[in-house]
C-alpha positions, 0 to 999 in steps of 0.5 A: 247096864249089862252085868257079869255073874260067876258060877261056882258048883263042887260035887259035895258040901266038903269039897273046896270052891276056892280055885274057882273062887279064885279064878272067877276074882281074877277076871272080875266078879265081884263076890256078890255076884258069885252063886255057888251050888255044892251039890252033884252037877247031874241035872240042873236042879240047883237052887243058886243055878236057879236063882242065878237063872232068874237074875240073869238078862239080856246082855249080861254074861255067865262066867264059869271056870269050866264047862264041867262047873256048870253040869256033867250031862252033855245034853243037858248042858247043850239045852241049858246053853240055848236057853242062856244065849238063845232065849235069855241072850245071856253071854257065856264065858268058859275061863278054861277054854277061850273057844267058848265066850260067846262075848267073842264069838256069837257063832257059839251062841247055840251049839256046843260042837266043841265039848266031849260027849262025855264030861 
């Protein structure tokens, strides 16, 4: 049965996740499939984003707040984004942008022609 996780990161172990926590509560992921990096979104090297991505399989979704949650480098987001949906068939769900849920709209499945260059 297909699974929701959440995806929480904050630059530094000092910043707070709390509106993320929040958010990813109200649409329904429960703490225990939450992952939660503090550290810099510069690359995907992560442990809990790895360890979320081995967790991750076919038809489950990835809920993030927002997009910039899940990396600050818009390439880098793009592959990571093929991969989920492309090679994993993992769903995403963006909270702070509708446009971009997958479970909504497959077109969206492997690009990102939506996002700034720059995040």
């Amino acid at each position: 049965m297909p699974k929701q996780y959440g995806y929480i990161r904050v630059s530094t172990q000092e910043q707070h996740d709390d509106r993320q926590r929040i958010a990813l509560a109200e649409a329904g992921i429960p703490p225990k499939q939450l992952y939660i990096d503090k550290q810099s979104g510069k690359d995907f090297d992560r442990p809990q984003y790895q360890k979320l991505l081995r967790k991750l399989k076919q038809g489950d979704t990835l809920v993030i707040k927002s997009i910039d949650r899940l990396g600050r480098n818009y390439a880098e987001i793009q592959q990571q984004w093929r991969i989920l949906t492309k090679e994993k068939h993992v769903d995403i769900c963006v909270l702070d942008m509708p446009l971009l849920d997958t479970q909504k709209d497959k077109e969206l499945s492997g690009t990102l022609i939506l996002l700034p260059k720059k995040l």
